[in-house]
PDB file with one MODEL, atoms N, CA, C and O in Angstrom:
MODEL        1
ATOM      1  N   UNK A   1      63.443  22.218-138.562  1.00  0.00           N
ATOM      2  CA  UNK A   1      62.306  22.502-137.707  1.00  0.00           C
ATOM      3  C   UNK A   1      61.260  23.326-138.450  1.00  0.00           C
ATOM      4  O   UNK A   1      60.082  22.969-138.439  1.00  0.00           O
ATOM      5  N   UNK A   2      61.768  24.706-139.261  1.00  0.00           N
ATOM      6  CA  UNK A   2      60.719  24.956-140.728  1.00  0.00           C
ATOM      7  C   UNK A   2      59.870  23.930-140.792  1.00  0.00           C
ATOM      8  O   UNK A   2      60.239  22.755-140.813  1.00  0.00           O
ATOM      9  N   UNK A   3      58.537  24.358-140.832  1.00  0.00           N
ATOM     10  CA  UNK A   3      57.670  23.601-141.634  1.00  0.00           C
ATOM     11  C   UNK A   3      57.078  22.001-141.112  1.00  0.00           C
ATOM     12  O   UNK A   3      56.131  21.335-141.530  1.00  0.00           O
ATOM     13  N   UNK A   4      57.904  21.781-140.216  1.00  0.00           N
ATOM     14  CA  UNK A   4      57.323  20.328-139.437  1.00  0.00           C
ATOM     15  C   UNK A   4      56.117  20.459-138.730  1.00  0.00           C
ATOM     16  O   UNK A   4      55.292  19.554-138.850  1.00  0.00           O
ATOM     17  N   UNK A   5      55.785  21.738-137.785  1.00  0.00           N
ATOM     18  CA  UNK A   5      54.763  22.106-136.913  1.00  0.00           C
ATOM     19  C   UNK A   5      54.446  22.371-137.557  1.00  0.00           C
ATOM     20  O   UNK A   5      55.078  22.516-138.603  1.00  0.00           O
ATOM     21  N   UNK A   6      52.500  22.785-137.320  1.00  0.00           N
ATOM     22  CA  UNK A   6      51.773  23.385-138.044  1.00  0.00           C
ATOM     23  C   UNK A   6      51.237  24.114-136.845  1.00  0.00           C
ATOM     24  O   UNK A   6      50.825  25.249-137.084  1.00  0.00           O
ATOM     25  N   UNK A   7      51.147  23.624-135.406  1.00  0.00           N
ATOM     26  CA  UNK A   7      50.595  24.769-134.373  1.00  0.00           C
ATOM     27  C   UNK A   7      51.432  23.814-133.228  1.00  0.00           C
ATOM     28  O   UNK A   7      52.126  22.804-133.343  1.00  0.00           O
ATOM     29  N   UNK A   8      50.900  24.875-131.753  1.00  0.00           N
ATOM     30  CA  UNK A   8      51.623  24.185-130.936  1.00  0.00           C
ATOM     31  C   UNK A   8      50.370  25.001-129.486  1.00  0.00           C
ATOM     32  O   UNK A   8      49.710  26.034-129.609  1.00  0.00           O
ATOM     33  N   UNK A   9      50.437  24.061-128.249  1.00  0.00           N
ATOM     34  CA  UNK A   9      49.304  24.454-127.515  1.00  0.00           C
ATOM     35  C   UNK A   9      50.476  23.982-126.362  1.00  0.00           C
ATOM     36  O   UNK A   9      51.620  23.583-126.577  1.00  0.00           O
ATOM     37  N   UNK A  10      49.775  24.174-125.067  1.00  0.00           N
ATOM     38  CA  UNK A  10      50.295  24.021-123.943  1.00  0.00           C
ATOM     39  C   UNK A  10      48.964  22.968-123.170  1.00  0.00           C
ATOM     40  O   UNK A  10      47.734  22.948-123.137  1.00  0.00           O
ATOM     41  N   UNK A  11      49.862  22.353-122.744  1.00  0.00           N
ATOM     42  CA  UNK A  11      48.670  21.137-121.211  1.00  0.00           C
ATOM     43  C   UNK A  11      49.517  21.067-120.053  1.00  0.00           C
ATOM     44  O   UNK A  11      50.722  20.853-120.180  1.00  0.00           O
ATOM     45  N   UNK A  12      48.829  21.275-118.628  1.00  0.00           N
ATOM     46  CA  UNK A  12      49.259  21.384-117.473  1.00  0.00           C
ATOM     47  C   UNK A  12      49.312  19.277-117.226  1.00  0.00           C
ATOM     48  O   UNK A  12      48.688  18.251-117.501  1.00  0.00           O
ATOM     49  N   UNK A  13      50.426  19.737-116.595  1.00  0.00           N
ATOM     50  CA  UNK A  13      50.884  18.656-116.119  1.00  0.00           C
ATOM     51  C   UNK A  13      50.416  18.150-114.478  1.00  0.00           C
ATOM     52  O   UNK A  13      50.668  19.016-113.639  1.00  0.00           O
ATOM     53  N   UNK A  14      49.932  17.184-114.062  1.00  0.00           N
ATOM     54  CA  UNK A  14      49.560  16.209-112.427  1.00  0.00           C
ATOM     55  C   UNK A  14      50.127  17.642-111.498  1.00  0.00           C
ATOM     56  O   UNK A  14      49.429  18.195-110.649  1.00  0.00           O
ATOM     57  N   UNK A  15      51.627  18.107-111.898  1.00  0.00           N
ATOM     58  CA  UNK A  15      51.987  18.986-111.201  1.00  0.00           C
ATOM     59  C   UNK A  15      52.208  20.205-110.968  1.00  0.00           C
ATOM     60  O   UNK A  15      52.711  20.942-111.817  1.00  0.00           O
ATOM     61  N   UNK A  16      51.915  20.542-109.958  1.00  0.00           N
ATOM     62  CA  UNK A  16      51.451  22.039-109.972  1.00  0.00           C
ATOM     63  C   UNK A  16      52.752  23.103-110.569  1.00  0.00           C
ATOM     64  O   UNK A  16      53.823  23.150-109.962  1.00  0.00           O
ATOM     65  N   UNK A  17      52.534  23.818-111.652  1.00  0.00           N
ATOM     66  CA  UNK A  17      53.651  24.586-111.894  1.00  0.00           C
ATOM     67  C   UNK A  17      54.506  24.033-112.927  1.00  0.00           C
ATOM     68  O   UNK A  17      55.547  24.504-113.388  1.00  0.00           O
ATOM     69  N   UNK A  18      53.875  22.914-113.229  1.00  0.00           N
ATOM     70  CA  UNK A  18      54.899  22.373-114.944  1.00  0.00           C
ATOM     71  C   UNK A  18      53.702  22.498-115.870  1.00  0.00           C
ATOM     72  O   UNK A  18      52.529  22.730-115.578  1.00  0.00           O
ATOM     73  N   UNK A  19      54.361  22.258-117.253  1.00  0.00           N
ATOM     74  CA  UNK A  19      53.164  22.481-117.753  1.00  0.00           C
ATOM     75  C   UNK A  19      54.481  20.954-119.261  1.00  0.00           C
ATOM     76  O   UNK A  19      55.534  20.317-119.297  1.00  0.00           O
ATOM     77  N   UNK A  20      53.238  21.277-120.084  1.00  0.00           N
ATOM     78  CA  UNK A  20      54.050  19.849-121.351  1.00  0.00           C
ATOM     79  C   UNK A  20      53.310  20.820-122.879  1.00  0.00           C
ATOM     80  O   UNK A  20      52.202  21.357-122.887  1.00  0.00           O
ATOM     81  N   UNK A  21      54.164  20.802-123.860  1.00  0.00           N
ATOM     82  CA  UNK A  21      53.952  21.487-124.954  1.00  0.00           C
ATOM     83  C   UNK A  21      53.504  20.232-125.892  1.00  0.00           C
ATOM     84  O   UNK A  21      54.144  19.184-125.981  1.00  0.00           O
ATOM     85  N   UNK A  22      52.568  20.460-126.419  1.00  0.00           N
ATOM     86  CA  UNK A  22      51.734  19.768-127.604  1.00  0.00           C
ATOM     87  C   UNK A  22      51.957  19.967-129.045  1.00  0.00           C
ATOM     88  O   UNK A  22      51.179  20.892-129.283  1.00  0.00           O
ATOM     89  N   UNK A  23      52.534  19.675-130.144  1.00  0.00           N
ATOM     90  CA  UNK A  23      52.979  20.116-131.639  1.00  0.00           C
ATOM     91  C   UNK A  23      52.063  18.936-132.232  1.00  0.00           C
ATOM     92  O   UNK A  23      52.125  17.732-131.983  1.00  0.00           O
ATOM     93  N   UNK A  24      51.137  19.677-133.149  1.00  0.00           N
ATOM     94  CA  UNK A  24      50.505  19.484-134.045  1.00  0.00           C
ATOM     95  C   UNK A  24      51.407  19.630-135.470  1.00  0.00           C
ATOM     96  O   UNK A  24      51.822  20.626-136.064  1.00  0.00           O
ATOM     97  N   UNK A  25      51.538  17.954-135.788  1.00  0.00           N
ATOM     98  CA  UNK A  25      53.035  17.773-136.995  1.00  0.00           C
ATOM     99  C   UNK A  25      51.886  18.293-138.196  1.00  0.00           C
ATOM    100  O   UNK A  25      50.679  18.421-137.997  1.00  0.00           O
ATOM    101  N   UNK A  26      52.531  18.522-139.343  1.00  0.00           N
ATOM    102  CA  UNK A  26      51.775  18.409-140.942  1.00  0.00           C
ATOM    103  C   UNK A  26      51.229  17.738-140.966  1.00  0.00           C
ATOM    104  O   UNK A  26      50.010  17.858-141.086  1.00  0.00           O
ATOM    105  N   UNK A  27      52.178  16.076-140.807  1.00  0.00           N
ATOM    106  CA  UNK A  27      51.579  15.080-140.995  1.00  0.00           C
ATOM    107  C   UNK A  27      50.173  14.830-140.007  1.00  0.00           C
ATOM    108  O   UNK A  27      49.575  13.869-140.491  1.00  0.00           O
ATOM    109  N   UNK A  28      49.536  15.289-138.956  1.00  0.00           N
ATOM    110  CA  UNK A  28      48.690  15.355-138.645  1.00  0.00           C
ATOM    111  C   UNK A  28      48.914  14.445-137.181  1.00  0.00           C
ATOM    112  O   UNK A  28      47.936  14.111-136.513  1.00  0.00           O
ATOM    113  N   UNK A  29      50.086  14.150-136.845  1.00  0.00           N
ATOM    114  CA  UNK A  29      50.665  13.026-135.869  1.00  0.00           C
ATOM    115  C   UNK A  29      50.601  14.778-134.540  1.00  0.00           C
ATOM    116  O   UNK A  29      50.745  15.971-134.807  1.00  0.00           O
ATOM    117  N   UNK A  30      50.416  14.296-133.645  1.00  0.00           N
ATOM    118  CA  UNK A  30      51.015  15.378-132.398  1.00  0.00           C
ATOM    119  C   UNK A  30      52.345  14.659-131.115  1.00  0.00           C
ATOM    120  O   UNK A  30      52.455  13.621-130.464  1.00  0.00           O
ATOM    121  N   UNK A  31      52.934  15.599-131.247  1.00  0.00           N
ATOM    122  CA  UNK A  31      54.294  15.398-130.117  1.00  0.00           C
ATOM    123  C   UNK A  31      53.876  15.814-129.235  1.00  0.00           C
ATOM    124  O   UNK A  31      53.267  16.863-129.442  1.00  0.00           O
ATOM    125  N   UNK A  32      53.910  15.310-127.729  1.00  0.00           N
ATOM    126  CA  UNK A  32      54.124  15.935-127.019  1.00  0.00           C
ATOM    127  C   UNK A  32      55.336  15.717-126.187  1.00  0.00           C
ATOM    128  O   UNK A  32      56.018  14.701-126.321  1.00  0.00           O
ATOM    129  N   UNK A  33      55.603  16.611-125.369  1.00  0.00           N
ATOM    130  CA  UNK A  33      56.887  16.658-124.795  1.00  0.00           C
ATOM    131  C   UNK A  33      56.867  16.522-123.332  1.00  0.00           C
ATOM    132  O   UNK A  33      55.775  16.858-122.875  1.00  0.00           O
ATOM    133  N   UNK A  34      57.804  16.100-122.356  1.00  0.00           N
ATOM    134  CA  UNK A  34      57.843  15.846-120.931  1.00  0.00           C
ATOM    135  C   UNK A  34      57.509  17.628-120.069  1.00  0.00           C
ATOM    136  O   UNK A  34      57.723  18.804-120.365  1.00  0.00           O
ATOM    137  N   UNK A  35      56.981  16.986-119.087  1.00  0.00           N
ATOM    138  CA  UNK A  35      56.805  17.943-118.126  1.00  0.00           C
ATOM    139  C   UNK A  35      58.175  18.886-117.775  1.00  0.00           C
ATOM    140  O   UNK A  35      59.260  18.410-117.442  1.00  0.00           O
ATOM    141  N   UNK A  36      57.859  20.406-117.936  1.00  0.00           N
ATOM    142  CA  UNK A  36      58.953  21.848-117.622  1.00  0.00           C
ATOM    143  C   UNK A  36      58.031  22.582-116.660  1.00  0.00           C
ATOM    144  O   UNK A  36      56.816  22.783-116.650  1.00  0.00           O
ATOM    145  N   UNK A  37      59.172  22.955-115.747  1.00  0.00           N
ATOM    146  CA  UNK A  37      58.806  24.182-115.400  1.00  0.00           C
ATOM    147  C   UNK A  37      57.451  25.621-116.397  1.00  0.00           C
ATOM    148  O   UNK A  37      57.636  25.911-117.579  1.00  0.00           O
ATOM    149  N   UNK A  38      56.482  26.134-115.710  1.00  0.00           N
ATOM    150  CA  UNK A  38      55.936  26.626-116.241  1.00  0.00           C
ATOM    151  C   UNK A  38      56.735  28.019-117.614  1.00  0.00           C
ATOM    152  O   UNK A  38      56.348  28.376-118.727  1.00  0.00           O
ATOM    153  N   UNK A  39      58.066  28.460-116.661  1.00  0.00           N
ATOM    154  CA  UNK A  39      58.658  29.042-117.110  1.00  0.00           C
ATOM    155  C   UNK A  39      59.153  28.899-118.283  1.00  0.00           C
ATOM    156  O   UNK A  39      59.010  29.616-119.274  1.00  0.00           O
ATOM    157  N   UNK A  40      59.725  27.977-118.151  1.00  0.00           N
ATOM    158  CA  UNK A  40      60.301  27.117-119.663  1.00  0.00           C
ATOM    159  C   UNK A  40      59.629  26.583-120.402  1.00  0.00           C
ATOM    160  O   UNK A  40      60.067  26.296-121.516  1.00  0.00           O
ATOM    161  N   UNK A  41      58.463  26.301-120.060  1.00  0.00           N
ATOM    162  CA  UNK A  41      57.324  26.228-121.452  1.00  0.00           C
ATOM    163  C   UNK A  41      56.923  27.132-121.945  1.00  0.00           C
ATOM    164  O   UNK A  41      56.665  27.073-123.147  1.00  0.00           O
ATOM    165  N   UNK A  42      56.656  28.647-121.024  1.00  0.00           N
ATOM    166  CA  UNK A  42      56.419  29.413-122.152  1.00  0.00           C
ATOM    167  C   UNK A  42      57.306  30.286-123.241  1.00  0.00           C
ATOM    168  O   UNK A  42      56.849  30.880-124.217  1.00  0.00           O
ATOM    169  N   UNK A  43      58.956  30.198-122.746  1.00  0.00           N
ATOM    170  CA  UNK A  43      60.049  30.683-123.323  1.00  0.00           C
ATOM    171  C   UNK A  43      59.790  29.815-124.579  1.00  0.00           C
ATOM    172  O   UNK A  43      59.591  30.481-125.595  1.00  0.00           O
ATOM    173  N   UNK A  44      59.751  28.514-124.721  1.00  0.00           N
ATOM    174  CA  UNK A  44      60.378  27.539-125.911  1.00  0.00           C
ATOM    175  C   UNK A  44      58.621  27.479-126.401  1.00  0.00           C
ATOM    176  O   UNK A  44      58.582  26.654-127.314  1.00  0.00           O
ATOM    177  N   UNK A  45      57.800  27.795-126.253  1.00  0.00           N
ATOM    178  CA  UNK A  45      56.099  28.172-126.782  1.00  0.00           C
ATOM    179  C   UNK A  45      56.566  29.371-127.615  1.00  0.00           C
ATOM    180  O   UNK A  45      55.932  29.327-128.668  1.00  0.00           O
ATOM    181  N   UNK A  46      57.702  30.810-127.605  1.00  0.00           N
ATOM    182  CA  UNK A  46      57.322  31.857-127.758  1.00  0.00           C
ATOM    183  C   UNK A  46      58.449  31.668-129.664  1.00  0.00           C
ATOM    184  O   UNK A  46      58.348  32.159-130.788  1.00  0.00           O
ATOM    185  N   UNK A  47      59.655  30.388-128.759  1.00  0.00           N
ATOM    186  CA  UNK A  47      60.398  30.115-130.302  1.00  0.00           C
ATOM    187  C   UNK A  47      59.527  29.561-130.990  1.00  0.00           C
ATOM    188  O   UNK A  47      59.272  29.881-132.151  1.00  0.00           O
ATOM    189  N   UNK A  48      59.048  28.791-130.440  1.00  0.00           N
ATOM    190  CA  UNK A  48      58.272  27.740-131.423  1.00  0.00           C
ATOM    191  C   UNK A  48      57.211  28.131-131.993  1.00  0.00           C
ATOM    192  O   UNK A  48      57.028  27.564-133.070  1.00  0.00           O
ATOM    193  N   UNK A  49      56.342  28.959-131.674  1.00  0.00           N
ATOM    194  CA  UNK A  49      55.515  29.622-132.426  1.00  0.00           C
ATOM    195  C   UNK A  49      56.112  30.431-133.512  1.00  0.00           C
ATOM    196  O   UNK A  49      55.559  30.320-134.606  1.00  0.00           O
ATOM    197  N   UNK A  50      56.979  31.104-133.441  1.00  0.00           N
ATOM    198  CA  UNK A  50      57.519  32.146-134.446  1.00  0.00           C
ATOM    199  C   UNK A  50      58.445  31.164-135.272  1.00  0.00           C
ATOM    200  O   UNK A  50      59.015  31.739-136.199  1.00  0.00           O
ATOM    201  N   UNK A  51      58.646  30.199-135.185  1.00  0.00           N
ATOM    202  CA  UNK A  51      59.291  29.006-136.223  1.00  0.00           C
ATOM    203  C   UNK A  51      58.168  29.096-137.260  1.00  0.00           C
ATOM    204  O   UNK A  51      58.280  29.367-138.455  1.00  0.00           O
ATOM    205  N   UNK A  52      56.393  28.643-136.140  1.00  0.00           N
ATOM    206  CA  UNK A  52      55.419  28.243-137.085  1.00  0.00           C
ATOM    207  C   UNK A  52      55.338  29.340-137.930  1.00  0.00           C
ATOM    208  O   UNK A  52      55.129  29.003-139.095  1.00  0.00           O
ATOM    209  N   UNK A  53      55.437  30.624-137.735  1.00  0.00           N
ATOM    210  CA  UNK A  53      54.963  31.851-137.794  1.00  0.00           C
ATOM    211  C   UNK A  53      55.866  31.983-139.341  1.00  0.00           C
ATOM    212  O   UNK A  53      55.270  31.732-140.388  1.00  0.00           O
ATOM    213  N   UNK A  54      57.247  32.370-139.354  1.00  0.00           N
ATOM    214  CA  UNK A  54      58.195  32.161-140.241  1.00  0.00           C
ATOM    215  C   UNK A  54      57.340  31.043-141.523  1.00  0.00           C
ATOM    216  O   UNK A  54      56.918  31.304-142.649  1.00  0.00           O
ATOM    217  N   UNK A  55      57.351  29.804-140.748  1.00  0.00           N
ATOM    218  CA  UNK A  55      56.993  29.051-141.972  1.00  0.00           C
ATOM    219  C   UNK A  55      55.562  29.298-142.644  1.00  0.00           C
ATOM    220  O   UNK A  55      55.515  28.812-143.774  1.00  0.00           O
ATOM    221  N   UNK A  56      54.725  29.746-142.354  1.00  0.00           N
ATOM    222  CA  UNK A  56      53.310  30.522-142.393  1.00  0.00           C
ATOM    223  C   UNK A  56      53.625  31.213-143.819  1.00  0.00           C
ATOM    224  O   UNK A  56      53.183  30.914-144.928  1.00  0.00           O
ATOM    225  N   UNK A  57      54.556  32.265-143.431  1.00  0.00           N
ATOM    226  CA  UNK A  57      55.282  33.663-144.295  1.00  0.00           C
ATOM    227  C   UNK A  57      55.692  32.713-145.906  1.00  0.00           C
ATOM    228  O   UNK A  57      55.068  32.743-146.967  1.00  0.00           O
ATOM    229  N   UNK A  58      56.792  32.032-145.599  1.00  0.00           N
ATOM    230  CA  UNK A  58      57.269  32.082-146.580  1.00  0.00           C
ATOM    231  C   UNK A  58      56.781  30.112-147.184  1.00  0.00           C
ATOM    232  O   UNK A  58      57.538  29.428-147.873  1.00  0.00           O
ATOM    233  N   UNK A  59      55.494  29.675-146.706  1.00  0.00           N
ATOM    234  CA  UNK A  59      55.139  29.094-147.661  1.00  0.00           C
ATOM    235  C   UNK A  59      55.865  27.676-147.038  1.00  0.00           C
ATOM    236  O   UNK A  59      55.972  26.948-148.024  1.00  0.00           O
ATOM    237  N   UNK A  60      56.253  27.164-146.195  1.00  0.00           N
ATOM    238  CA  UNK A  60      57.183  26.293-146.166  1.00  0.00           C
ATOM    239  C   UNK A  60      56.350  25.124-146.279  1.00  0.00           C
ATOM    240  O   UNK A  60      56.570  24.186-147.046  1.00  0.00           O
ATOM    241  N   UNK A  61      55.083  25.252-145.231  1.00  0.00           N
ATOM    242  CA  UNK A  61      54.170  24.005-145.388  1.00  0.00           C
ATOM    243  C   UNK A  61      54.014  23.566-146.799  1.00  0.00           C
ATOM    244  O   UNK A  61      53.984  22.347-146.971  1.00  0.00           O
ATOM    245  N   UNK A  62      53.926  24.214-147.674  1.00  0.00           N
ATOM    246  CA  UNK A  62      53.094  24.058-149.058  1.00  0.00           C
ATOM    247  C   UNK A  62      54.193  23.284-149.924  1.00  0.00           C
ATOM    248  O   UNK A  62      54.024  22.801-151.044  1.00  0.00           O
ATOM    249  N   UNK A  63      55.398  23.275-149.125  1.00  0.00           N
ATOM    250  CA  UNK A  63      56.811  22.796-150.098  1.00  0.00           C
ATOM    251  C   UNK A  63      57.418  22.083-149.562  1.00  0.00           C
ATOM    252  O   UNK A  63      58.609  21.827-149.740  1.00  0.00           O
ATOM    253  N   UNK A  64      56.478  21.514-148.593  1.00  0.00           N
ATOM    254  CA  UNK A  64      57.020  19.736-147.864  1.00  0.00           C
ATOM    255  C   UNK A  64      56.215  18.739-148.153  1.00  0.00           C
ATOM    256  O   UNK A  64      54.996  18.897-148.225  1.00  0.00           O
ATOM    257  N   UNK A  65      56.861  17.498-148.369  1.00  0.00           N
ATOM    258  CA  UNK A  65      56.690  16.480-149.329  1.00  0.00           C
ATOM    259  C   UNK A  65      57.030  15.244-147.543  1.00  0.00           C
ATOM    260  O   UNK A  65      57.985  14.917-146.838  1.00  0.00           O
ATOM    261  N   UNK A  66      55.909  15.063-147.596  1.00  0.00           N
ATOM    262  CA  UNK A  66      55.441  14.205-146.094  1.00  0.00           C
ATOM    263  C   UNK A  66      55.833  12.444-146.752  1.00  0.00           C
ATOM    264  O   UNK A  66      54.882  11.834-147.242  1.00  0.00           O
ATOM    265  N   UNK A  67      56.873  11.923-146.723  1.00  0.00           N
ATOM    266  CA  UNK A  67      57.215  10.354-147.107  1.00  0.00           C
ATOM    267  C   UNK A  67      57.101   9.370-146.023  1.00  0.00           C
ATOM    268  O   UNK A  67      58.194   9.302-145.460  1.00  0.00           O
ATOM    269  N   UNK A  68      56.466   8.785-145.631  1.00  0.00           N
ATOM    270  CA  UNK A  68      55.976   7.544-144.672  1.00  0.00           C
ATOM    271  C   UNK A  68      56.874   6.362-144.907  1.00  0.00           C
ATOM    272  O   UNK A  68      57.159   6.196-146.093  1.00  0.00           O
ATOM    273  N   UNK A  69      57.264   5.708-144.261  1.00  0.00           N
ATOM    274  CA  UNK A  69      58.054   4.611-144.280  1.00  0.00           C
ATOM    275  C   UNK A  69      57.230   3.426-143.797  1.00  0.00           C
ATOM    276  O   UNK A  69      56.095   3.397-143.321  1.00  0.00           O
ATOM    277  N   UNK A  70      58.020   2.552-144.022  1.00  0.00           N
ATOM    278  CA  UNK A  70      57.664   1.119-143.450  1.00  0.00           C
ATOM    279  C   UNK A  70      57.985   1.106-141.625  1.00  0.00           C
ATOM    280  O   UNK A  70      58.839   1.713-140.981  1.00  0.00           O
ATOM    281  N   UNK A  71      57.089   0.308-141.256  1.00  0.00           N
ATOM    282  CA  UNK A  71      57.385   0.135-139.696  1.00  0.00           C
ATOM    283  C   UNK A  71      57.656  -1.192-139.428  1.00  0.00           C
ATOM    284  O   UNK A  71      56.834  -2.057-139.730  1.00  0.00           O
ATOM    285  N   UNK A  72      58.746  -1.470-138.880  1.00  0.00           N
ATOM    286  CA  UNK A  72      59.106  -3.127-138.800  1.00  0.00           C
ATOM    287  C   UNK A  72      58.241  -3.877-137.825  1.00  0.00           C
ATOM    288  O   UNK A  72      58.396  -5.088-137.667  1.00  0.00           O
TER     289      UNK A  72
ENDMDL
END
């Protein structure tokens, strides 16, 4: 998980009180993820930032090697 994100944002979901987390990859691709509780998006927002945060520190982006494959 090092080094895959490069940021991560939050978007409210149709329903009131969920919300869906957004990851901005290296590769420049974004994930997003299914609708949580507001609660639980911002718990797994607070790891996931300090993942990015960690990899920030010690350089991790700069020492991943992004390989693309074939798509059938």
């Amino acid at each position: 998980m090092i080094g895959l994100a490069s940021s991560a944002s939050v978007e409210n979901c149709d329903v009131k009180g969920f919300q869906r987390i957004l990851l901005q990859l290296v590769s420049g691709k974004v994930v997003t993820s299914s609708c949580f509780y507001t609660e639980e998006v911002e718990q797994s927002l607070k790891v996931i930032k300090t993942y990015i945060e960690l990899a920030r520190r010690n350089d991790s982006l700069g020492k991943l090697t992004i390989v693309k494959t074939e798509e059938e």
